[in-house]
N, C-alpha and C positions, 0 to 999 in steps of 0.2 A: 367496530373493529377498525385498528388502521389501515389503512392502505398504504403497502409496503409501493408496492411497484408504481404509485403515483406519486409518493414523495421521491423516488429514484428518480422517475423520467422528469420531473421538474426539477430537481437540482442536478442532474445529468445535464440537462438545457443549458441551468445557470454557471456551472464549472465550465463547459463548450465553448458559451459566449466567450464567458474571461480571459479563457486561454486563448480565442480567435482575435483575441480584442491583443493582448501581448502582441502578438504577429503585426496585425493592423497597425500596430503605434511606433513599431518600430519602424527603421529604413526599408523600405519594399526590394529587394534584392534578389531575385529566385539564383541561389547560389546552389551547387551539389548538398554543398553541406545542410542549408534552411531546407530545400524538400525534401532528405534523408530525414532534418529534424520533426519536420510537420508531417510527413510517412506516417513517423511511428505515432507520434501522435494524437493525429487523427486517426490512429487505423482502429478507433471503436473502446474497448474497454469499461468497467463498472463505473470508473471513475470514484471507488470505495473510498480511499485515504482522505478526496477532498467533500465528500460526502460527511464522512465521521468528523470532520473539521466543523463543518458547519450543523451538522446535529448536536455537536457539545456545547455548543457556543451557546445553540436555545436550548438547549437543557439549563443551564445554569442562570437562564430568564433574559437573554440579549438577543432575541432576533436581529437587532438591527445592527449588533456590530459587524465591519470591516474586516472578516476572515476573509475574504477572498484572496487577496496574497497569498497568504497561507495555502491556501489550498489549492491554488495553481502551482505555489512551490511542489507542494508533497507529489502533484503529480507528475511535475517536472522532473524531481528525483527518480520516481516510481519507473518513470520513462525510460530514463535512461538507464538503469540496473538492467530491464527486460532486454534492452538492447545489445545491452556486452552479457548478459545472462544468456544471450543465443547462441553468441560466439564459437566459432569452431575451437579456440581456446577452451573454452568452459563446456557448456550443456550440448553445442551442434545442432541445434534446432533448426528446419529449412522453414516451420510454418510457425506463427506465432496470431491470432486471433481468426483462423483461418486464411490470412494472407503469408505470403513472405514475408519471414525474415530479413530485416536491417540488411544485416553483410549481402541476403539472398538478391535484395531487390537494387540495389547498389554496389558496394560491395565491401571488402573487410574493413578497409584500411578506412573509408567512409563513414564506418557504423561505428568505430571505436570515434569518430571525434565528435558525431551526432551528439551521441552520449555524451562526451566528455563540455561537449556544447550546450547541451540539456541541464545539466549538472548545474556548470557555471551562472546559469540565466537562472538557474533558481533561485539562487541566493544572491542573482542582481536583483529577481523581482523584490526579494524581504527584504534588503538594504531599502530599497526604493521605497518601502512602506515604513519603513523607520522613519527615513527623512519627512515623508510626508504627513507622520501620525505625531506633532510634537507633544500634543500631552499624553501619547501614549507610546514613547520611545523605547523605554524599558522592558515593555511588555514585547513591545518586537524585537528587543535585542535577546530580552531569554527565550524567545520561540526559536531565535535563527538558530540558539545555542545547543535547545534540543533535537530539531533538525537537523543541524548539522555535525549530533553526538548519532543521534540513529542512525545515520546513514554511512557515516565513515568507520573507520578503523574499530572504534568501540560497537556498533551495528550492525548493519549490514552487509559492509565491505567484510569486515574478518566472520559474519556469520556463512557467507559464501565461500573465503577460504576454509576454511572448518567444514564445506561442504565438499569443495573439491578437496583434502586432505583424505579426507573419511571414505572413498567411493573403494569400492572392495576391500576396506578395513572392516574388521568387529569393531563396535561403538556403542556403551550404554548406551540405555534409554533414559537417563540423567543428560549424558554428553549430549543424545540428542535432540533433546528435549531445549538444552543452551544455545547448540545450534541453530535452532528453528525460531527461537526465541529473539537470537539475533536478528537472521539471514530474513524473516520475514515480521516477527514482531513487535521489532525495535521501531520502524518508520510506522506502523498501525497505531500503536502508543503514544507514538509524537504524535499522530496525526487528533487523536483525542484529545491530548495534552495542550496543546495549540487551541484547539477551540476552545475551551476552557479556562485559559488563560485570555485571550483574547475576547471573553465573551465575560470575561470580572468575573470568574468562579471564586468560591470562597477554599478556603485551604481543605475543609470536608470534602466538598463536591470535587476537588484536585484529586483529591487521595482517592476518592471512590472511582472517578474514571479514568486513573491511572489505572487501579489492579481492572476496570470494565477493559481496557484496550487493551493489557498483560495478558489479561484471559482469553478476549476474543482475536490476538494475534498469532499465537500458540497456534485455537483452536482452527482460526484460518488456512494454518501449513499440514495439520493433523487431515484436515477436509479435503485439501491438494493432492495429501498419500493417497486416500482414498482414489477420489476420482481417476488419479493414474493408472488407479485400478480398476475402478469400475465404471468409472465414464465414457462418454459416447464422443468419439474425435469429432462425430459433426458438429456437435455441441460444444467441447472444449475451444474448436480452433486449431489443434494440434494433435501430433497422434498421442495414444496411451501405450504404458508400457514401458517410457523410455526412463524411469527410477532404477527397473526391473536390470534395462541394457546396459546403463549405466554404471548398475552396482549401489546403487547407495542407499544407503540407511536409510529407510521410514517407519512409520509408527505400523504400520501393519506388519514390515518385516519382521520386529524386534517385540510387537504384543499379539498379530494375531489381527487380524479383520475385523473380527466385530469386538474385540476389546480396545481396538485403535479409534471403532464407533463409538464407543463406552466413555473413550478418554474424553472425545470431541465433545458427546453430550455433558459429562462434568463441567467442562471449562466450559458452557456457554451456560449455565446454570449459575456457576458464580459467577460471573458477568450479569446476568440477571439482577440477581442479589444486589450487587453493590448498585444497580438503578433503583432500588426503591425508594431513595431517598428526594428523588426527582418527580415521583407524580406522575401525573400524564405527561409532562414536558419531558418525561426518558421514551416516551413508546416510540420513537424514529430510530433511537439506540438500541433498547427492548429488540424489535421486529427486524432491525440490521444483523444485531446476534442470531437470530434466530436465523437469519436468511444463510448465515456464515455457514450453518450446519447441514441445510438443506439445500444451498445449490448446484446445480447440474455444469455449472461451469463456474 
């Protein structure tokens, strides 16, 4: 049987290092801005996106290739969203992995440039692997490109406006099913897509963990409703409840509890599916899906 939670805690280790190791390499400077940036964080996390980076990468038979850029980027992105996703602008969150919030522990005007700092440095770190990887340039230049499609105006950024739009509107379950698809599975996808790429996948194994990250991105924001519902804040990090205070659209409001269960089990099903063409070199991917459905936080 694999062992989920020991492949976690050792590349949870190996993502830590790398990102402690960015900080280290630069100018030492303890500025507001760098420990607002290093705050967030360090303030704990799955470290999921740079996980599924480097699971694809040996899926597709390259352990040893150089995702690590990559997958400091995605969580450098990952960061900085959560950060202005607290914002009294947006969601108003005071607690975010059981600590303060960004604006909370610092303050607004601080956490809007954390993020916008965060942001930035990610795609210095992928530039900086470009440069460095010359017979593999191309390959970092389409990674930054899907990277930097998920996460902006075609991703993430307009999957979030589409989220603040929607809050005590009616909104299919199409509409938000696009939304969520954005707002939360556009960077999960890159984040596949990238190891993948970076690890020589063949145009197959592209296509199959493309729709594995389509599927498991979705089902990741389906699992989020959930929990909002029925999660335990000591666990989450955060209180519960607050989609409900909000107003906004989720899969339970618009199917139903255990149909919104129903959706989640689908999509990690076909996610499933498309690893069998992997072997045992999918079971990190395999047992990641699986975990998407059953986590408590």
């Amino acid at each position: 049987m694999f062992d989920l939670k020991a492949y976690l805690k050792e590349k949870q280790q190996t993502v830590n290092a790398a990102l402690t190791k960015l900080w280290d390499s630069s100018e030492p400077y303890p500025t507001p801005l760098v420990q607002a940036m290093r705050y967030s964080l360090e303030a704990g996390g799955k470290r999921l996106r740079p996980i599924l980076c480097i699971a694809a990468s040996e899926a597709v038979g390259n352990s040893k290739a150089d995702v690590m850029p990559a997958a400091c980027a995605l969580e450098l992105i990952h960061t900085y969203s959560l950060i202005h996703d607290d914002l009294p602008a947006m969601d108003d969150d005071d607690l975010r992995r059981g600590k303060p919030t960004c604006h909370k522990a610092f303050n607004e005007a601080t956490a809007i440039l954390a993020g916008d700092a965060l942001q930035t440095a990610a795609f210095e770190v992928l530039a900086d692997a470009g440069r460095h990887h010359q017979g593999d340039t191309f390959k970092w230049l389409e990674v930054t490109y899907l990277i930097a499609r998920a996460a902006g105006f075609s991703g993430m950024v307009q999957g979030q406006m589409m989220d603040i739009s929607s809050e005590g509107k009616g909104i299919t379950l199409e509409e938000l099913e696009r939304l969520h698809r954005l707002k939360t599975g556009a960077l999960i996808e890159a984040s596949v897509q990238a190891g993948a790429i970076l690890g020589g996948g063949n145009l197959q194994e592209l296509i199959a963990l493309s729709t594995y990250g389509r599927d498991i991105g979705l089902a990741f924001q389906v699992a989020d409703d959930i929990l909002n519902i029925e999660g335990k804040p000591e666990m989450l990090g955060k209180p519960v409840g607050s989609d409900r205070d909000h107003q906004k659209a989720t899969t339970p409001s618009l199917m139903g509890l255990e149909q919104a269960k129903a959706r989640a089990g689908e999509l990690i099903d076909s996610a499933l599916e498309e690893l069998r063409v992997f072997g045992k070199k999918g079971e990190p991917l395999a047992a990641i899906a699986r975990y998407v459905l059953e986590r408590t936080r």
